[in-house]
Z-matrix of the N, CA and C atoms (Angstrom, degrees):
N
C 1 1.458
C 2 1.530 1 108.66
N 3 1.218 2 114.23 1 114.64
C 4 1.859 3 137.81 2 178.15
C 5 2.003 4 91.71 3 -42.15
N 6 1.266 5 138.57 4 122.02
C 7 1.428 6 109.40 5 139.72
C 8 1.477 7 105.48 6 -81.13
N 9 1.606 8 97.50 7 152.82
C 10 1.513 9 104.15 8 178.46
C 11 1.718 10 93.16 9 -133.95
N 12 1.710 11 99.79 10 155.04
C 13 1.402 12 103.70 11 -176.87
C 14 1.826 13 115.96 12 -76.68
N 15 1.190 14 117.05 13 153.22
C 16 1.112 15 105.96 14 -164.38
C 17 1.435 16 121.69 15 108.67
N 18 1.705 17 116.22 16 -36.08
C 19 1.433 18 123.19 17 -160.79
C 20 1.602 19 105.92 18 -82.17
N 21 1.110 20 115.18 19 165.41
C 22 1.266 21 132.70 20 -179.85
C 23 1.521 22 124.56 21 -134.94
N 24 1.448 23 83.37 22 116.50
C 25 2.184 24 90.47 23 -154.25
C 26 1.948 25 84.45 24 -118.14
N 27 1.357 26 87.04 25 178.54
C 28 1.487 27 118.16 26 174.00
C 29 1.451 28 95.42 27 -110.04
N 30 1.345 29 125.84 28 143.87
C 31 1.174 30 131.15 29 158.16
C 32 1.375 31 119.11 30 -159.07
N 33 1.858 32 139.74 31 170.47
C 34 1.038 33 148.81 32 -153.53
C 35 1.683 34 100.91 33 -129.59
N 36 1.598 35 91.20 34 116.36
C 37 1.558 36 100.16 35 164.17
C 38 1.676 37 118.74 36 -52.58
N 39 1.455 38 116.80 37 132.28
C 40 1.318 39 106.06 38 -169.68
C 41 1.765 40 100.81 39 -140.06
N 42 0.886 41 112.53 40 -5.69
C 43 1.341 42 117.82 41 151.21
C 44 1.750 43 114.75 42 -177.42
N 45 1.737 44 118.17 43 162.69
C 46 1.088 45 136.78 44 -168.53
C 47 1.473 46 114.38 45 -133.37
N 48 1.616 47 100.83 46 124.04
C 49 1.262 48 116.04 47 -171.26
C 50 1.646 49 100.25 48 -113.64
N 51 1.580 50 102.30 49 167.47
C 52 1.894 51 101.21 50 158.48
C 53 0.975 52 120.93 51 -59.86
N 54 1.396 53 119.20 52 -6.54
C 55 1.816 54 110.06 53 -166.99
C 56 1.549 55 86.73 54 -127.19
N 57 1.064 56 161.59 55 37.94
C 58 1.439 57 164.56 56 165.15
C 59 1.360 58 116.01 57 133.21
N 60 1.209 59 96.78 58 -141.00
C 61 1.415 60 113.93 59 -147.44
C 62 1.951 61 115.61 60 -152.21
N 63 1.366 62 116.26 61 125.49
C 64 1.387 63 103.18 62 -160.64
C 65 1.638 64 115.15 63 -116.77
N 66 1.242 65 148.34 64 132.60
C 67 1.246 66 131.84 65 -113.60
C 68 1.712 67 86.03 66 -169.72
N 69 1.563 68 96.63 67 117.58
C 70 1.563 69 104.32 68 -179.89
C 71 1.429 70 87.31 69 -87.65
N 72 1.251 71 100.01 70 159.40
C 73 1.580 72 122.18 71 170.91
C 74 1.475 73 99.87 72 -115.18
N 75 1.675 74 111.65 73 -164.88
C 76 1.230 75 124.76 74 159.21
C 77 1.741 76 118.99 75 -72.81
N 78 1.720 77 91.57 76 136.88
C 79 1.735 78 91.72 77 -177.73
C 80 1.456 79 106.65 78 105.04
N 81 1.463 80 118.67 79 -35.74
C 82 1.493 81 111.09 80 -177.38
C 83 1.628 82 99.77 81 109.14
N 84 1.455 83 106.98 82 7.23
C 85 1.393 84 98.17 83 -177.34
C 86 2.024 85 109.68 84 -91.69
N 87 1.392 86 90.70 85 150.89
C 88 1.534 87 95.55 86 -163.72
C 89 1.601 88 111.40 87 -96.16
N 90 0.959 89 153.61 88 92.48
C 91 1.424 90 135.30 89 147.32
C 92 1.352 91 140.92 90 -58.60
N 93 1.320 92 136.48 91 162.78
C 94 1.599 93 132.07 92 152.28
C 95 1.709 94 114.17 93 -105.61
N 96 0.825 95 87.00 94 137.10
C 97 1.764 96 112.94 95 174.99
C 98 1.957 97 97.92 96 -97.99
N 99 1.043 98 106.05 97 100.91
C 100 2.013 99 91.04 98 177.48
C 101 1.267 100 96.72 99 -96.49
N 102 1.513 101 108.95 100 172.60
C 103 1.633 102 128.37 101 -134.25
C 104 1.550 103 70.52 102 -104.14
N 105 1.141 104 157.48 103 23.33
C 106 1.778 105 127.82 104 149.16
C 107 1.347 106 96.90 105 -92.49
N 108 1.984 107 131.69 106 -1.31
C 109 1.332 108 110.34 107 -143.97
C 110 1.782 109 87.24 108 -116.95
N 111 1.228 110 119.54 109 -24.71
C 112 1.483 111 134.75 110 -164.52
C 113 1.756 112 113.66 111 -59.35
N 114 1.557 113 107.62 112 -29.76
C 115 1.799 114 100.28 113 172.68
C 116 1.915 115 89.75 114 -155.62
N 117 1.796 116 98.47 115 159.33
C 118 1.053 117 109.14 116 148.45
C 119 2.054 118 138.61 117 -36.92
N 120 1.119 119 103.75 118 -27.30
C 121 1.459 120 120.68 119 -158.35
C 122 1.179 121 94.92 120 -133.17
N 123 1.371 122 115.42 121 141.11
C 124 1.609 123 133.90 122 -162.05
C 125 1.372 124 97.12 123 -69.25
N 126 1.521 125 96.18 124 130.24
C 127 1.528 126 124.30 125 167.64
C 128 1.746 127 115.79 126 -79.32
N 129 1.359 128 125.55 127 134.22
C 130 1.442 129 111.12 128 167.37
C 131 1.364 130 97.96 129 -128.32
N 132 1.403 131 134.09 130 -26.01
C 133 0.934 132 113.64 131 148.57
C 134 1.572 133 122.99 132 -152.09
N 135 1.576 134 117.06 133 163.66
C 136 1.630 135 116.39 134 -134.13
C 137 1.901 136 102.70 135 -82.78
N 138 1.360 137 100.07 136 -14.12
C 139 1.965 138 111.78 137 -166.30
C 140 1.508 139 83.05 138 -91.29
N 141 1.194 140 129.59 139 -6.41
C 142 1.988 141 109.40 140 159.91
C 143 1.106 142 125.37 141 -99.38
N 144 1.831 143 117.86 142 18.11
C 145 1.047 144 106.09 143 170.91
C 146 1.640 145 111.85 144 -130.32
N 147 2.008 146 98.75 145 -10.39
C 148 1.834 147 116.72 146 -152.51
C 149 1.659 148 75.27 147 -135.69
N 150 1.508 149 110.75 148 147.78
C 151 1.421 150 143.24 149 160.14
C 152 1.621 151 107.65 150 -127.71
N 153 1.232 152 129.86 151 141.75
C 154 1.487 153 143.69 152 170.03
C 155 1.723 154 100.13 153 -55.30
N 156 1.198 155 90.30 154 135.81
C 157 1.660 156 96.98 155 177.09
C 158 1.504 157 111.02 156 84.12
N 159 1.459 158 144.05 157 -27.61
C 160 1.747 159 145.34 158 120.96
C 161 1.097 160 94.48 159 26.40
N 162 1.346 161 118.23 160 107.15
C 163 1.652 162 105.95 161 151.47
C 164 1.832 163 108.28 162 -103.90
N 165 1.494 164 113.54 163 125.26
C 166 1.300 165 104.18 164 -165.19
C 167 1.719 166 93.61 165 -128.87
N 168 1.325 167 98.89 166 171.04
C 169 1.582 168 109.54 167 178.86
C 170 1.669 169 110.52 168 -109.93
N 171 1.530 170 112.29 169 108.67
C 172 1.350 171 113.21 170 176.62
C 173 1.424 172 113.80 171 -111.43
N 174 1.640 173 119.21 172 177.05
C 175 0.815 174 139.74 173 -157.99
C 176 1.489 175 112.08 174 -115.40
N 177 1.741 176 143.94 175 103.47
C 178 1.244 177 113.02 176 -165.54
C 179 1.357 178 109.52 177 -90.98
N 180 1.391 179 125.44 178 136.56
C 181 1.720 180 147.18 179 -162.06
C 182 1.382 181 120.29 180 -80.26
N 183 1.441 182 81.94 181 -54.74
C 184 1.760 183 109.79 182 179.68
C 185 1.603 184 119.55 183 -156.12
N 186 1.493 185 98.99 184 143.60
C 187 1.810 186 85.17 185 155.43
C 188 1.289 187 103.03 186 -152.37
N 189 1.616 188 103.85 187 131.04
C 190 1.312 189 119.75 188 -169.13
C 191 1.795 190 111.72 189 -80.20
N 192 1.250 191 90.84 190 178.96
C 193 1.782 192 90.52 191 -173.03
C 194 1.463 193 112.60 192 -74.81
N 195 1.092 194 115.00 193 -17.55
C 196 1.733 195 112.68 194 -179.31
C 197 1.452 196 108.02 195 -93.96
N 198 1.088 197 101.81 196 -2.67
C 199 1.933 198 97.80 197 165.65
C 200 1.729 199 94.78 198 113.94
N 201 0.969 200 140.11 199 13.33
C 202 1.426 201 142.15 200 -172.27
C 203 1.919 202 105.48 201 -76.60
N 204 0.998 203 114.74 202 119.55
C 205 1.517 204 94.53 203 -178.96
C 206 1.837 205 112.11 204 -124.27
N 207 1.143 206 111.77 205 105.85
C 208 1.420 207 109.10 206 -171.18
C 209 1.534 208 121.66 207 -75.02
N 210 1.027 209 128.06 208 155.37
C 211 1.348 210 129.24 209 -147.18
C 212 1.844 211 120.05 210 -134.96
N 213 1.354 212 143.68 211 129.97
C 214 1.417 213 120.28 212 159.32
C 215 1.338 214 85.73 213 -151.78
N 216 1.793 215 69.18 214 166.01
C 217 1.426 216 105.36 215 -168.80
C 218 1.815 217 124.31 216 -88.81
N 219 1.701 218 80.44 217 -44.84
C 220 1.309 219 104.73 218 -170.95
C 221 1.479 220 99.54 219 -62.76
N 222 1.677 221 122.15 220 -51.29
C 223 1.511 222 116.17 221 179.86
C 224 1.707 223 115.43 222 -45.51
N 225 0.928 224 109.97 223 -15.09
C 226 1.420 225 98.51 224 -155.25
C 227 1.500 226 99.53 225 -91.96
N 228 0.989 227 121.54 226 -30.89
C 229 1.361 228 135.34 227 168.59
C 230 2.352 229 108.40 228 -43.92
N 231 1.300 230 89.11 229 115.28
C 232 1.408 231 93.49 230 -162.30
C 233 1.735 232 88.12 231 -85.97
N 234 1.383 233 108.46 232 143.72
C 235 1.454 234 137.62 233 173.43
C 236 1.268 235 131.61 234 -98.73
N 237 1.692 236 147.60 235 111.61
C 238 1.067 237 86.49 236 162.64
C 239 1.481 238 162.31 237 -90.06
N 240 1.390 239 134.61 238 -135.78
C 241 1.634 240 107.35 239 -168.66
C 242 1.439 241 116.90 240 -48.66
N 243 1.784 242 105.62 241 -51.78
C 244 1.690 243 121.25 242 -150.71
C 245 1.553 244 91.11 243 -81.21
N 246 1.245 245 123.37 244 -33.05
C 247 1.702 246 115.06 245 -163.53
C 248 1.083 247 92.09 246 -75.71
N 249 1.918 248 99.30 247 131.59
C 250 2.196 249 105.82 248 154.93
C 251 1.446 250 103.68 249 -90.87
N 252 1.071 251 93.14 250 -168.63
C 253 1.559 252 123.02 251 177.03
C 254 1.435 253 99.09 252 -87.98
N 255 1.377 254 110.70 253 135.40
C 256 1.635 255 121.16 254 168.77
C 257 1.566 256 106.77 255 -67.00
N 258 1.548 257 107.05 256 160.75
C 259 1.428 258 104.49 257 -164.85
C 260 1.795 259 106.76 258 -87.61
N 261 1.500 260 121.91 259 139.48
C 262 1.356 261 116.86 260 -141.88
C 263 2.050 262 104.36 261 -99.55
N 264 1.385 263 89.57 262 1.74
C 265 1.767 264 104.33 263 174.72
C 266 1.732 265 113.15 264 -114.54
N 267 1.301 266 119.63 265 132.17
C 268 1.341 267 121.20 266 163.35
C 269 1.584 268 117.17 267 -32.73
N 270 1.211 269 101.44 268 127.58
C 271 1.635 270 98.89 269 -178.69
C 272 1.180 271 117.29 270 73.84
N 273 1.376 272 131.59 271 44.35
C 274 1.643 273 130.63 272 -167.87
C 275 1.067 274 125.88 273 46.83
N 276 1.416 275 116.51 274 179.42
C 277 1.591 276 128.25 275 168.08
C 278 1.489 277 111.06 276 -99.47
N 279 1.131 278 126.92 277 6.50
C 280 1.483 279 121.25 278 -160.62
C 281 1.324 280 109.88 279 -84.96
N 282 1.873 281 126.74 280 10.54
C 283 1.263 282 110.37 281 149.86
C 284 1.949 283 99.38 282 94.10
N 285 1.106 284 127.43 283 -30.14
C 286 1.428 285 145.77 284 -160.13
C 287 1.806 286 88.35 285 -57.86
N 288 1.257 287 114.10 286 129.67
C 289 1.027 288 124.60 287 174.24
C 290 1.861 289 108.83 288 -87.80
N 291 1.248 290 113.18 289 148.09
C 292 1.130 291 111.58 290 179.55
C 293 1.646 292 140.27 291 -101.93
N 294 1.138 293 138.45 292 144.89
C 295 1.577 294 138.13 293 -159.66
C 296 1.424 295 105.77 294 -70.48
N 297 1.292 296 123.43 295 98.71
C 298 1.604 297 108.64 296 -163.51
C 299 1.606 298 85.80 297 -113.19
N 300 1.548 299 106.00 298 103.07
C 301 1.789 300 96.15 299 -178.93
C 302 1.087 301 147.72 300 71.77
N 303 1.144 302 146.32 301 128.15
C 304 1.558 303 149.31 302 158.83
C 305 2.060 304 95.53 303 95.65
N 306 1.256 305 120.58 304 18.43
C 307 1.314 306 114.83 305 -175.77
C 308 1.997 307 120.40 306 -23.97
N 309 1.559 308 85.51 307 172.46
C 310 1.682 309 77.51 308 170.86
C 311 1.219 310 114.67 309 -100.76
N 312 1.174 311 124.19 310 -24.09
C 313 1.339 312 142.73 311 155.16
C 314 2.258 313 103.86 312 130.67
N 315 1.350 314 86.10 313 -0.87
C 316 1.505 315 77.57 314 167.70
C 317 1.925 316 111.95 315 -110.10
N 318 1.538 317 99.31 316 33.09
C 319 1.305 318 96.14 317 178.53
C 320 1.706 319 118.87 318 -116.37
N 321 1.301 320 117.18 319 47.67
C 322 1.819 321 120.87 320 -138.22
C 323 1.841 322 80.29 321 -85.67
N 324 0.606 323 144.71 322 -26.03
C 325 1.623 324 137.78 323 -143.89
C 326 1.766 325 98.80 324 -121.22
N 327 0.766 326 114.09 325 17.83
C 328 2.174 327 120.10 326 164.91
C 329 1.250 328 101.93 327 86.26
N 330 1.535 329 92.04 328 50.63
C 331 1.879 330 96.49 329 170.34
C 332 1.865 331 120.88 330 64.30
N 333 1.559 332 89.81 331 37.03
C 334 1.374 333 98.13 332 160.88
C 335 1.202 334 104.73 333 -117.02
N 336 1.807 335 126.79 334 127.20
C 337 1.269 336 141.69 335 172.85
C 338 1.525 337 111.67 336 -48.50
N 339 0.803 338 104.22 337 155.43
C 340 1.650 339 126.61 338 174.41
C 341 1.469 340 135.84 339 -111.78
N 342 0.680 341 141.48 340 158.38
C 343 1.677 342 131.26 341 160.68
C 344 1.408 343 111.47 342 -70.58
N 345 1.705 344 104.79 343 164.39
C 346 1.578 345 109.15 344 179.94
C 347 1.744 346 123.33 345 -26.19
N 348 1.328 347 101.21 346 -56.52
C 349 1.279 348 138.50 347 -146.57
C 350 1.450 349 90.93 348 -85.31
N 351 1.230 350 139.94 349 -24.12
C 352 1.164 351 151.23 350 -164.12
C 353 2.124 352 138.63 351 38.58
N 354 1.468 353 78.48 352 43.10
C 355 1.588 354 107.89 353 169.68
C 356 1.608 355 115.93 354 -150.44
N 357 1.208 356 122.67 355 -152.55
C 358 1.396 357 117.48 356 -149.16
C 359 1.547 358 138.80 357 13.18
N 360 1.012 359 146.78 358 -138.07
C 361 1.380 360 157.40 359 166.90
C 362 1.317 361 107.35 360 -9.97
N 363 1.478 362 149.79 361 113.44
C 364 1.443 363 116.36 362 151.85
C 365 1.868 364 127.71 363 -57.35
N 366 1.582 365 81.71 364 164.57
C 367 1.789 366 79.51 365 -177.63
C 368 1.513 367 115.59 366 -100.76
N 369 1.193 368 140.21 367 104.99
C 370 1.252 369 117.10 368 -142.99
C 371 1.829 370 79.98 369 -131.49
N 372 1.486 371 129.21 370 41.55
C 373 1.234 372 139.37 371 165.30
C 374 1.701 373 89.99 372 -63.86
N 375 1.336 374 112.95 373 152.23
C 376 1.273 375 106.63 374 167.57
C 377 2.012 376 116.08 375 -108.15
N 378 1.506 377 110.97 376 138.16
C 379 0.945 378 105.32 377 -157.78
C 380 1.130 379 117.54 378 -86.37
N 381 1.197 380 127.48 379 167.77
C 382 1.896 381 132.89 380 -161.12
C 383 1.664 382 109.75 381 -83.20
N 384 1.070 383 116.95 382 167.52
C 385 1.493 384 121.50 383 -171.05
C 386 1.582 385 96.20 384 -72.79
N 387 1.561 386 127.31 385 -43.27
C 388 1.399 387 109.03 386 179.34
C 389 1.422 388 116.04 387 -63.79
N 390 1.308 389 128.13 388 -20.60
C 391 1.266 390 119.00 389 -176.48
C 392 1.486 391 117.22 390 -84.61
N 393 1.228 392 111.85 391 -22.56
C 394 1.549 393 131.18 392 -179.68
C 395 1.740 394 105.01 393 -76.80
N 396 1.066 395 101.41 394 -47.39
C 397 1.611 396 105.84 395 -177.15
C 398 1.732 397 114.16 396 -55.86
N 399 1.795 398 88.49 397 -59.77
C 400 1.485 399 88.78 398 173.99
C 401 1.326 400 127.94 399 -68.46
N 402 1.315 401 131.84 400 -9.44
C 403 1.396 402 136.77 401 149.73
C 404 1.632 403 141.90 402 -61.36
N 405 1.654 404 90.41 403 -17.29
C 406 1.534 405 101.21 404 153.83
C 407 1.290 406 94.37 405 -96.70
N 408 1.402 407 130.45 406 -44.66
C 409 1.619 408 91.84 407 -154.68
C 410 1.676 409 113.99 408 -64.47
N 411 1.364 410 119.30 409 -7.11
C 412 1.575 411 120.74 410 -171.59
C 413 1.777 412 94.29 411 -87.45
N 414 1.524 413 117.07 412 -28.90
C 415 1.487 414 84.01 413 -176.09
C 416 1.577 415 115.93 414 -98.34
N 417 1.637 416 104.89 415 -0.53
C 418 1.127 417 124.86 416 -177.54
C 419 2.113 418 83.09 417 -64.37
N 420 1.192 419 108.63 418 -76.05
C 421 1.769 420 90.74 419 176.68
C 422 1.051 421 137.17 420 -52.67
N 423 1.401 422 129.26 421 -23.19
C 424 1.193 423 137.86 422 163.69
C 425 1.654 424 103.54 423 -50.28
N 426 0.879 425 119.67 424 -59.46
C 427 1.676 426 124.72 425 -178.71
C 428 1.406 427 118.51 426 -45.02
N 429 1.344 428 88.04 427 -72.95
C 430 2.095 429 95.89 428 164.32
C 431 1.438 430 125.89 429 -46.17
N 432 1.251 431 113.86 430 -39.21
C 433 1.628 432 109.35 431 -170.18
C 434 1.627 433 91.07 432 -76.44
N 435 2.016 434 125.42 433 -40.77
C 436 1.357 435 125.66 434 -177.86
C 437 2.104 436 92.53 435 -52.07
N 438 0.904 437 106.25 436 -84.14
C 439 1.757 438 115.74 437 -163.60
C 440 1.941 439 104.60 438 -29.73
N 441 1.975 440 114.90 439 -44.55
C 442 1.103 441 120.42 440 177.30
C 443 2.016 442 111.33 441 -46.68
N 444 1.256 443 83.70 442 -61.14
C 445 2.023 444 85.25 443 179.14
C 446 0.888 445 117.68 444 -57.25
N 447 1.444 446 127.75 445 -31.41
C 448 1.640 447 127.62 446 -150.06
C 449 2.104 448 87.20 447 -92.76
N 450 1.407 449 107.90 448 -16.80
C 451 1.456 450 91.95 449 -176.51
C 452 1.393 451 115.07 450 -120.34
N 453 1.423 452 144.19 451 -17.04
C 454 1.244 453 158.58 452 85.94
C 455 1.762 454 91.46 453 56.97
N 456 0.699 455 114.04 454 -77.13
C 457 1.779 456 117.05 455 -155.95
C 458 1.477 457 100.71 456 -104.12
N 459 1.644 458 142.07 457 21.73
C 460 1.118 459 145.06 458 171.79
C 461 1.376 460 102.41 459 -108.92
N 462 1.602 461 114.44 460 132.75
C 463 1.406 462 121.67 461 170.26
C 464 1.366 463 90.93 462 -86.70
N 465 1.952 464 102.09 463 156.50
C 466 1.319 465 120.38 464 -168.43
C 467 1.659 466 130.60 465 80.29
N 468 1.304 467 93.74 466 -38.30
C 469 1.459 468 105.95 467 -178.59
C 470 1.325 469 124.95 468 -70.77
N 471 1.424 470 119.67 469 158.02
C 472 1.898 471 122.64 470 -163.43
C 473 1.718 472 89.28 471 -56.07
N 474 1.540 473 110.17 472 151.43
C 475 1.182 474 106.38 473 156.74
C 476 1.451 475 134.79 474 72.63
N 477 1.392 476 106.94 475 -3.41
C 478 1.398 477 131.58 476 -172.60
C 479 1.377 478 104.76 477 -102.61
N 480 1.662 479 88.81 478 127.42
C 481 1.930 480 88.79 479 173.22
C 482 1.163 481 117.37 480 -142.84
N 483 1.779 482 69.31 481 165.02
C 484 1.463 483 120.46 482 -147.23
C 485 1.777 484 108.98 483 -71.77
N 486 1.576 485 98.67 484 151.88
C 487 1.653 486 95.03 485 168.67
C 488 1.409 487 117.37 486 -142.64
């Protein structure tokens, strides 16, 4: 029996790793299911969701040319049309980089902009190259003058002086 991608088999957990989970099919053929593919909702680890001997229904993903056949779980799981899939990382998938410190103060809500006034509506206009520029260059100093103090009064250190 051909696997083809796309198909949807029954198969038996047959062993569990940190990074997934490996799942005979029919024939004796082996796949992996990896631990982003095993549930909707973030996995940390794969023995809280898979036990040896599991017989589960996957989805095949891929199969590479050396015989590798990738595997999920979560796809296989039928939806209907309008419902997605919940997002499978803490804090979404949307990629949004995060406010690590020294804010501008219009970023209170995880680095979603605001209006002037800094309540109602966010402002999610996108801002111009002068405003972007000058916003590194202020934290671009903010940084330096932080790194200047913190080394200032250390012997050995860059920039530190000597007497």
């Amino acid at each position: 029996m051909a696997i083809e991608v796309g198909a949807k088999l029954e198969g038996k957990v047959t062993g569990i790793t940190n990074f997934g989970a490996f799942v005979d099919l029919s024939g004796g053929v082996t796949g992996l299911v990896h631990i982003s593919e095993i549930a909707d909702n973030y996995v940390k680890d794969v023995k809280d969701h898979l036990k040896i001997d599991d017989v589960v229904t996957v989805k095949v993903i891929n199969v590479d040319k050396d015989g590798k056949i990738g595997l999920s779980i979560k796809q296989a799981v039928d939806r209907p049309a309008g419902e997605q899939a919940p997002p499978s990382r803490p804090g979404g998938n949307s990629g949004e980089r995060f406010n690590r410190g020294g804010g501008s103060g219009n970023n209170d809500r995880g680095g979603r902009p605001f209006n002037k006034q800094g309540f109602g509506k966010p402002n999610y206009s996108k801002p111009s190259f002068e405003d972007r520029m000058s916003k590194f260059l202020k934290d671009s100093e903010e940084r330096i003058s932080s790194l200047k103090k913190n080394t200032e009064g250390k012997r050995g250190g860059r920039g530190a002086k000597r007497m």
